[in-house]
PDB file of N, CA, C and O in Angstrom, chain B, residues numbered from 101:
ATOM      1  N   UNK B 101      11.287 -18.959 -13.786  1.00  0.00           N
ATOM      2  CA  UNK B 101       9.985 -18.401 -13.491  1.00  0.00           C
ATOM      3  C   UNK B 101       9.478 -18.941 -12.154  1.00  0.00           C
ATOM      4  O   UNK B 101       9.807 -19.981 -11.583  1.00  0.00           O
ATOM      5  N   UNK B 102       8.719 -18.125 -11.831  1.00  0.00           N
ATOM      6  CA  UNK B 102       8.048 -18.659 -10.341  1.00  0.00           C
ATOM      7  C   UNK B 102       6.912 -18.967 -10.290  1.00  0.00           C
ATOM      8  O   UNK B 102       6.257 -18.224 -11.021  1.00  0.00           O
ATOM      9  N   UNK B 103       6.180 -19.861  -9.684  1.00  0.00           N
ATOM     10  CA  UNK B 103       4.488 -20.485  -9.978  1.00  0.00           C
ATOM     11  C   UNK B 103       3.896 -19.927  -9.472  1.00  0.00           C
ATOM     12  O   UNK B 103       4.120 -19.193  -8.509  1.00  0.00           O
ATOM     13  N   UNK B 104       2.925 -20.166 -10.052  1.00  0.00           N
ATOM     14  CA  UNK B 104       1.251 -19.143  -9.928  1.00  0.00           C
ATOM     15  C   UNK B 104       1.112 -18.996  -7.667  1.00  0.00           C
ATOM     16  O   UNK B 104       0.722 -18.179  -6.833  1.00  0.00           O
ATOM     17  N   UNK B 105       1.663 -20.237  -7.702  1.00  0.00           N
ATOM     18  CA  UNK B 105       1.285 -19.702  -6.037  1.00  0.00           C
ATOM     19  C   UNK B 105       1.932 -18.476  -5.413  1.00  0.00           C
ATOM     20  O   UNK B 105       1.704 -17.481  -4.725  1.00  0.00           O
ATOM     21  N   UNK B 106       2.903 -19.164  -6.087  1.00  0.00           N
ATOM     22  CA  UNK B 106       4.230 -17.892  -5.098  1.00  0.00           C
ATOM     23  C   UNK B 106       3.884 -16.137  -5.486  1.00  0.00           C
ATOM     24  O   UNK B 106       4.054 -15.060  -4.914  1.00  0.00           O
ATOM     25  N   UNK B 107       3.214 -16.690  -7.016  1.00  0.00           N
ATOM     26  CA  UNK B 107       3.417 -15.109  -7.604  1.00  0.00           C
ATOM     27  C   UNK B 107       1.907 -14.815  -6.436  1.00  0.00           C
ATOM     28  O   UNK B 107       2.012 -13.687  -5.955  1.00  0.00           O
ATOM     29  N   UNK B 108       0.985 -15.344  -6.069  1.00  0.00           N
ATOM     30  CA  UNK B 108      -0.093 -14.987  -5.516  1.00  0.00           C
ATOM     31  C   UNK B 108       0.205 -14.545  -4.426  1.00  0.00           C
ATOM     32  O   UNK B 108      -0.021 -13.355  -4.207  1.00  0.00           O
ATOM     33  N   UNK B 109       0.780 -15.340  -3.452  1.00  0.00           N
ATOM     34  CA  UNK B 109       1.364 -15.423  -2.072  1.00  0.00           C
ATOM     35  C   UNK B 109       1.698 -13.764  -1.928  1.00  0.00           C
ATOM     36  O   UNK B 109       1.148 -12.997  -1.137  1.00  0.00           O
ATOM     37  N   UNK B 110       2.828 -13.403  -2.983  1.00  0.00           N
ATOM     38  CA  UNK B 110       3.265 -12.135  -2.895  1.00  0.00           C
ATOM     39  C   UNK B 110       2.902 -11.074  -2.730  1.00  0.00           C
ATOM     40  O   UNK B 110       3.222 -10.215  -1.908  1.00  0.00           O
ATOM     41  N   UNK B 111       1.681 -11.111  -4.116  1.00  0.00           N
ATOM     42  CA  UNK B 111       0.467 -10.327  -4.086  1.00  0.00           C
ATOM     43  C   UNK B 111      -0.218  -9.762  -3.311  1.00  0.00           C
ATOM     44  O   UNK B 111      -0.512  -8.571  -3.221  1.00  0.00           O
ATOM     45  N   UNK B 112      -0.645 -11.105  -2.393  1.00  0.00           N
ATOM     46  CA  UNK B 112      -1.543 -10.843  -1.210  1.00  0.00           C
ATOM     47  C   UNK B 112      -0.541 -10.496  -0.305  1.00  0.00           C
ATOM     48  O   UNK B 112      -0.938  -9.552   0.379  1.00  0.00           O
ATOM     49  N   UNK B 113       0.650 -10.869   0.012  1.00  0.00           N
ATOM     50  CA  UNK B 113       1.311  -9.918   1.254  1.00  0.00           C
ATOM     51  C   UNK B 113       1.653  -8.668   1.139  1.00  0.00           C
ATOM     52  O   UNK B 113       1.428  -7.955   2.117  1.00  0.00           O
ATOM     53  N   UNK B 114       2.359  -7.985  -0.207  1.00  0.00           N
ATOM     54  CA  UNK B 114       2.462  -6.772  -0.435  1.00  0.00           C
ATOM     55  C   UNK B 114       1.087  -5.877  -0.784  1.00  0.00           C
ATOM     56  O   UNK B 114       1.146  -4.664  -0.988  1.00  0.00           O
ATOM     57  N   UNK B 115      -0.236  -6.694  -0.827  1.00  0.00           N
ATOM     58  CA  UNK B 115      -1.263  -5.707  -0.607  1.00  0.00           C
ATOM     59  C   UNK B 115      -1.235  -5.610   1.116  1.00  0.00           C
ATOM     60  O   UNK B 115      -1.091  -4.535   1.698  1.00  0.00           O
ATOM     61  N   UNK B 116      -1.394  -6.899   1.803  1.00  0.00           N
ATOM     62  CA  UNK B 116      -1.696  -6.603   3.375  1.00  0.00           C
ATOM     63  C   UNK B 116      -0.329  -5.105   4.345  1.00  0.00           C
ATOM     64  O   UNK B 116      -0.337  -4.236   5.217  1.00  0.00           O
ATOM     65  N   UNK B 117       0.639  -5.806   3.268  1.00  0.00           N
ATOM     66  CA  UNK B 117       1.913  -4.424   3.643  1.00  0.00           C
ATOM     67  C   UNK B 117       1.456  -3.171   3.487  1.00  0.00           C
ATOM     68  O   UNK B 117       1.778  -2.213   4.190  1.00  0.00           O
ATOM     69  N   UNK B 118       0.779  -3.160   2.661  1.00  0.00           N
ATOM     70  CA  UNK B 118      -0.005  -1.650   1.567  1.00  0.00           C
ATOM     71  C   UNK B 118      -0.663  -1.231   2.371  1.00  0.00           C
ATOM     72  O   UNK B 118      -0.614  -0.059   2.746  1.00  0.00           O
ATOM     73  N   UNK B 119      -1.609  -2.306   2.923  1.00  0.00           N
ATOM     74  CA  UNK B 119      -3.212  -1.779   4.075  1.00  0.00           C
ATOM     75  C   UNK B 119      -2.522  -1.306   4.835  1.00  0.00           C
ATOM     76  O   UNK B 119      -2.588  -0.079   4.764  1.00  0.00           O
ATOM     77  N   UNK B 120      -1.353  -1.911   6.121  1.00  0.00           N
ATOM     78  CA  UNK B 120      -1.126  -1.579   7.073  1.00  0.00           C
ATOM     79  C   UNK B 120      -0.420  -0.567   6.985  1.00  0.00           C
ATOM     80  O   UNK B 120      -0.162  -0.001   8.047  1.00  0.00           O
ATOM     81  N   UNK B 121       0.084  -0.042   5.825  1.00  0.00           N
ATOM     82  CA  UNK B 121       1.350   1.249   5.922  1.00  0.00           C
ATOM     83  C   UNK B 121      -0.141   2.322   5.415  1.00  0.00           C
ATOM     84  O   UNK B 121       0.071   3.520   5.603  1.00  0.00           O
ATOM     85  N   UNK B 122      -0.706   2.185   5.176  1.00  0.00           N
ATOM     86  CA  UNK B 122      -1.599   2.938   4.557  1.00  0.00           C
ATOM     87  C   UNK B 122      -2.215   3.816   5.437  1.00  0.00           C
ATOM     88  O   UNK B 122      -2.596   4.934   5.092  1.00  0.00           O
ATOM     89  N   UNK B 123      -2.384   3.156   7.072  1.00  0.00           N
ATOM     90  CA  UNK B 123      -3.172   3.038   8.469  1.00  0.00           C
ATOM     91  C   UNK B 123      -2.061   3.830   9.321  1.00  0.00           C
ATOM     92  O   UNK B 123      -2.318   4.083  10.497  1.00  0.00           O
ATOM     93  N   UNK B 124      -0.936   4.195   8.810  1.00  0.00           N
ATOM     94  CA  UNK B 124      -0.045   5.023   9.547  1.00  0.00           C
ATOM     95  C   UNK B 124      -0.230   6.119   9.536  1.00  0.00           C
ATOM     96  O   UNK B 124      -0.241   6.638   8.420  1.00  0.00           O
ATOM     97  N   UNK B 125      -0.475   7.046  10.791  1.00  0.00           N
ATOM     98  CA  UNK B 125      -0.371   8.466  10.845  1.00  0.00           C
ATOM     99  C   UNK B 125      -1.840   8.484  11.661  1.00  0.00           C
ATOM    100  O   UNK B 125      -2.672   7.578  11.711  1.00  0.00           O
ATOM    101  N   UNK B 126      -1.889   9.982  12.364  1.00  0.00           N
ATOM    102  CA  UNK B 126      -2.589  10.080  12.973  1.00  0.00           C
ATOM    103  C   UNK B 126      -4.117  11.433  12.058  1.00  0.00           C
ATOM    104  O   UNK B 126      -5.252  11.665  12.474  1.00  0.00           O
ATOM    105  N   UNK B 127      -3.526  11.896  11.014  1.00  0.00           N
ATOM    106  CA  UNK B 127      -4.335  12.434  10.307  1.00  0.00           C
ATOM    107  C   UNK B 127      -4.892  12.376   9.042  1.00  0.00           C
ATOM    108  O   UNK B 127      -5.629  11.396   9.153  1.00  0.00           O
ATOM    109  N   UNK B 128      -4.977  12.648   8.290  1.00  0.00           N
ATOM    110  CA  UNK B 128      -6.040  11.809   6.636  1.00  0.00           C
ATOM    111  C   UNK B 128      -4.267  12.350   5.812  1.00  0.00           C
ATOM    112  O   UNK B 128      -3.759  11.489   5.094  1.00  0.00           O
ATOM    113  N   UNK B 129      -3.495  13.688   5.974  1.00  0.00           N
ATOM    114  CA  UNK B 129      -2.279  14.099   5.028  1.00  0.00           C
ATOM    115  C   UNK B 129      -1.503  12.654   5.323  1.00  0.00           C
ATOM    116  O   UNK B 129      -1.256  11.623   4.697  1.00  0.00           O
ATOM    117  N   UNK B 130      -1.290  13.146   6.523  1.00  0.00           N
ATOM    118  CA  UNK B 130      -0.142  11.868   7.045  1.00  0.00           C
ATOM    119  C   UNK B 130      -0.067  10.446   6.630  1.00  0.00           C
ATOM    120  O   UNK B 130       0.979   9.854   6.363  1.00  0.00           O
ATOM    121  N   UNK B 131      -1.621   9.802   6.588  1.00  0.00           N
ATOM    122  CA  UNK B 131      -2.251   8.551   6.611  1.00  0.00           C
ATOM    123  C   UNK B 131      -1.614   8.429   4.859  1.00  0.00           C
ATOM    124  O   UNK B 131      -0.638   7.700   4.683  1.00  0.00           O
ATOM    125  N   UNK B 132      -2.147   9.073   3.810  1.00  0.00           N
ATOM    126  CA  UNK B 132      -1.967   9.584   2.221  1.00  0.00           C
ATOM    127  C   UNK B 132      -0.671   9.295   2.112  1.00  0.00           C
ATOM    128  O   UNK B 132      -0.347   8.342   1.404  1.00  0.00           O
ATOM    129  N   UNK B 133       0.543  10.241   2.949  1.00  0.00           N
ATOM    130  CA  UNK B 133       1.669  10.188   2.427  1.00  0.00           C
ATOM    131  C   UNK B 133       2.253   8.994   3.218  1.00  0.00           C
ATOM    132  O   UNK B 133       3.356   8.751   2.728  1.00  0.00           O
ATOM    133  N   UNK B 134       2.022   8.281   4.076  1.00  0.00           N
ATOM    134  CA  UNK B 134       2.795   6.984   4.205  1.00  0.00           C
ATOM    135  C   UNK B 134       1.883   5.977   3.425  1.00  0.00           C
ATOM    136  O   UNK B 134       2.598   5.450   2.573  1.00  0.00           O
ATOM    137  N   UNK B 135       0.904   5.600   3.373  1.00  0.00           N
ATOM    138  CA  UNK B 135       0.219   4.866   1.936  1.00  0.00           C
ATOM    139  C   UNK B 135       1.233   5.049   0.706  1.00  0.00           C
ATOM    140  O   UNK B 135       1.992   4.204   0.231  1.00  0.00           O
ATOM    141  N   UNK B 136       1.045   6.344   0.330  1.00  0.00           N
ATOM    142  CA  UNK B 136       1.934   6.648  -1.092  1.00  0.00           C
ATOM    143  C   UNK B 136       3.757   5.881  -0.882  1.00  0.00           C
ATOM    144  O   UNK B 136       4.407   5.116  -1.595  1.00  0.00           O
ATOM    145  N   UNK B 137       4.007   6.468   0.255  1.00  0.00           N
ATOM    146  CA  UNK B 137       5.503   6.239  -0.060  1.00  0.00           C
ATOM    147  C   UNK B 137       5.308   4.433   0.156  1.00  0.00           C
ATOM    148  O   UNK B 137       5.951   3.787  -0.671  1.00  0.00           O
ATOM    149  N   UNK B 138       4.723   3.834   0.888  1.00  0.00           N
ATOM    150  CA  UNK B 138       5.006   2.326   1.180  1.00  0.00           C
ATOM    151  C   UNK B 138       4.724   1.654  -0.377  1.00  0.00           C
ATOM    152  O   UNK B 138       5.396   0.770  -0.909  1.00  0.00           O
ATOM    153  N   UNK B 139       3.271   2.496  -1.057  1.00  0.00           N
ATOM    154  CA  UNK B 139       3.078   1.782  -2.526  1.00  0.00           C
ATOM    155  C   UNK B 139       4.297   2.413  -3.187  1.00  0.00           C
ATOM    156  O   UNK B 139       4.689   1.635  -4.057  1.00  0.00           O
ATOM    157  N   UNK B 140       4.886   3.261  -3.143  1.00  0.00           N
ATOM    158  CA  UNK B 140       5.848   3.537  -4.436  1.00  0.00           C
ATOM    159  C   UNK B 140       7.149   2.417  -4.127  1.00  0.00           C
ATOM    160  O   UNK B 140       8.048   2.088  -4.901  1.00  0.00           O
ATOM    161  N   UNK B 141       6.895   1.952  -2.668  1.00  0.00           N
ATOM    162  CA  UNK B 141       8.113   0.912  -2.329  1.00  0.00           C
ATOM    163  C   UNK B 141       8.132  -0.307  -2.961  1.00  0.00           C
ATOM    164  O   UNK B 141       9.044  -0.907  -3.530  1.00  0.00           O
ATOM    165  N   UNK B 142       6.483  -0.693  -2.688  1.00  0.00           N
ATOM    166  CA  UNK B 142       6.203  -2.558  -2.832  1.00  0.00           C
ATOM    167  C   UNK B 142       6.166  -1.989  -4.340  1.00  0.00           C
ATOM    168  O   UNK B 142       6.978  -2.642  -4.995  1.00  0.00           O
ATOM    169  N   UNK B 143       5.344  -0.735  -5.365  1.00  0.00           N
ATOM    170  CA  UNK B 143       4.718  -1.671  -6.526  1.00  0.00           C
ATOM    171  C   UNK B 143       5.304  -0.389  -7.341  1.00  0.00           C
ATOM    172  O   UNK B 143       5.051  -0.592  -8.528  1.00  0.00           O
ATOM    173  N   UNK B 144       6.015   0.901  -7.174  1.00  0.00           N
ATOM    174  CA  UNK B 144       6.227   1.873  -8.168  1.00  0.00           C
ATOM    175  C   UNK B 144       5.030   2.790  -8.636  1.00  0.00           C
ATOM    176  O   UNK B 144       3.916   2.637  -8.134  1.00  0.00           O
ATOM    177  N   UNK B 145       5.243   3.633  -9.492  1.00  0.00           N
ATOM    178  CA  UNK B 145       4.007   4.657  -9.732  1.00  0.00           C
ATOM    179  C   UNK B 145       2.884   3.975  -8.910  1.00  0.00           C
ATOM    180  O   UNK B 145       2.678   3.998  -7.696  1.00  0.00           O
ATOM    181  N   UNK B 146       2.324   3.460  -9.754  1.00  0.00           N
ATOM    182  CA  UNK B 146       0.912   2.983  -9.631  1.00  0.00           C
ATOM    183  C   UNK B 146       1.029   2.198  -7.758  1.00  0.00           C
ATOM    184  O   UNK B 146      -0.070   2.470  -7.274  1.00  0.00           O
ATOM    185  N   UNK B 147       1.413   1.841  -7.260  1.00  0.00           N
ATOM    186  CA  UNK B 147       1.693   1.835  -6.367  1.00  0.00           C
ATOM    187  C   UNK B 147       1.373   2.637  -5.120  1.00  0.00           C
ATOM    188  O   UNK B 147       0.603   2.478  -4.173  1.00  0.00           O
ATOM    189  N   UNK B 148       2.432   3.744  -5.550  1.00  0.00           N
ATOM    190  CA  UNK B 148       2.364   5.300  -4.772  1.00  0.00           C
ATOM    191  C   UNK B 148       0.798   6.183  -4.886  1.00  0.00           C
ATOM    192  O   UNK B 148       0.299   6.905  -4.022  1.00  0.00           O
ATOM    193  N   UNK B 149       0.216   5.817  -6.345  1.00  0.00           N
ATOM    194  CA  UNK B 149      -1.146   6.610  -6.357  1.00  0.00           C
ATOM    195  C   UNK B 149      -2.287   5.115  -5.610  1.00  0.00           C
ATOM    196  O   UNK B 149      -3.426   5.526  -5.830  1.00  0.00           O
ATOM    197  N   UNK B 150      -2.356   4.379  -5.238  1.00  0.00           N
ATOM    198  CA  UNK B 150      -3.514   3.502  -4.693  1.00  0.00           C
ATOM    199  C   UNK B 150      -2.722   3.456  -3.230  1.00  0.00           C
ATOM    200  O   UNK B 150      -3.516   3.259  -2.310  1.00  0.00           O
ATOM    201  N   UNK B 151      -1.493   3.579  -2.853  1.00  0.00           N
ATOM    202  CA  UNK B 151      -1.410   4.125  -1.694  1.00  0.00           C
ATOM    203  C   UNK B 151      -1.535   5.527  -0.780  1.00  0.00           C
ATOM    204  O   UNK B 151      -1.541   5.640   0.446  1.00  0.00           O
ATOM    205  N   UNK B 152      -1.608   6.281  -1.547  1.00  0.00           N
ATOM    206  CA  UNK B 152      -2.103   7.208  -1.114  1.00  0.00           C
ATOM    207  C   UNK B 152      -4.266   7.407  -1.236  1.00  0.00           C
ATOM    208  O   UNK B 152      -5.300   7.878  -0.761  1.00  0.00           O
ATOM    209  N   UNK B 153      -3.990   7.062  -1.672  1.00  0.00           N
ATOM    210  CA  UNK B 153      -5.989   6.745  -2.183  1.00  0.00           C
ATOM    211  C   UNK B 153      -6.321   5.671  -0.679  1.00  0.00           C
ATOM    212  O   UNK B 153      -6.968   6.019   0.308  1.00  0.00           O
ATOM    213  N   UNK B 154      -5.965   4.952  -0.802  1.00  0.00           N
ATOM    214  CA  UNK B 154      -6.449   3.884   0.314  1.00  0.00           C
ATOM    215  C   UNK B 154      -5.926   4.955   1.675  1.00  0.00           C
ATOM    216  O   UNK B 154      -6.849   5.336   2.396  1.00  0.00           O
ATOM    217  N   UNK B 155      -4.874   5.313   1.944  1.00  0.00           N
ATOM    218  CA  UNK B 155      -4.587   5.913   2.884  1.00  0.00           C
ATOM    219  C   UNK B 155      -5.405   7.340   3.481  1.00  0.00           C
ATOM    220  O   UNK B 155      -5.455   7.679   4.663  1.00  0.00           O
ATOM    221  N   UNK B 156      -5.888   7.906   2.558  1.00  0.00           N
ATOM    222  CA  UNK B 156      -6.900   9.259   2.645  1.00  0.00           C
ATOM    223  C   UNK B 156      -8.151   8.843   2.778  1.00  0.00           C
ATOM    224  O   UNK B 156      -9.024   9.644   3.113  1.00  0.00           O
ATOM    225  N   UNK B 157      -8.523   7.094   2.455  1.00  0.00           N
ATOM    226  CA  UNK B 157      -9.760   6.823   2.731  1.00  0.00           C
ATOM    227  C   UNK B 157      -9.800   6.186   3.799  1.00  0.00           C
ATOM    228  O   UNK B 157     -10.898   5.850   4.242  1.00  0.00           O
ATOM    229  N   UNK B 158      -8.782   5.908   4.381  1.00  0.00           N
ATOM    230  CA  UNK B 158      -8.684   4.901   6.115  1.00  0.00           C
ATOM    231  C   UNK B 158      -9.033   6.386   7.133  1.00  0.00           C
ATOM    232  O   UNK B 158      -9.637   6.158   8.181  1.00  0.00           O
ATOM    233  N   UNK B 159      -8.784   7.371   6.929  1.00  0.00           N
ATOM    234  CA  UNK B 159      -9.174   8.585   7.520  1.00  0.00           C
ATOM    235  C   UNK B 159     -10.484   8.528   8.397  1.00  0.00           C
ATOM    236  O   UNK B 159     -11.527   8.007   8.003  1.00  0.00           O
ATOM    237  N   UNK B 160     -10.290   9.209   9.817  1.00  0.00           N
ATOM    238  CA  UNK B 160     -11.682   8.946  10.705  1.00  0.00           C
ATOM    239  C   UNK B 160     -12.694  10.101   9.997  1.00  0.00           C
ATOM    240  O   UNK B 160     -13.854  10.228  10.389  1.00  0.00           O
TER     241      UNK B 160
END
């Protein structure tokens, strides 16, 4: 098993991975579908739907 830090550590980097893939693209579709595909990478389903959500809301 791995300790509470490491499991945290992770956490917080594969969310900051999440933000920044989320921020890709130059339009609100684009922004959605690289969010989605980076969450279906780091976290699976649930993943893919809060990456695409965060990504349609980084939208100008």
């Amino acid at each position: 098993m791995t300790s509470r830090p490491s499991r945290l550590l992770a956490a917080g980097l594969c969310s900051a991975a999440l933000l920044a893939l989320a921020a890709c693209g130059d339009n609100p579709t684009q922004r959605a579908a690289t969010g989605g595909v980076g969450g279906a990478v780091l976290a699976g389903p649930a993943g893919a739907v809060v990456g695409g959500t965060v990504g349609a809301a980084t939208a100008n």
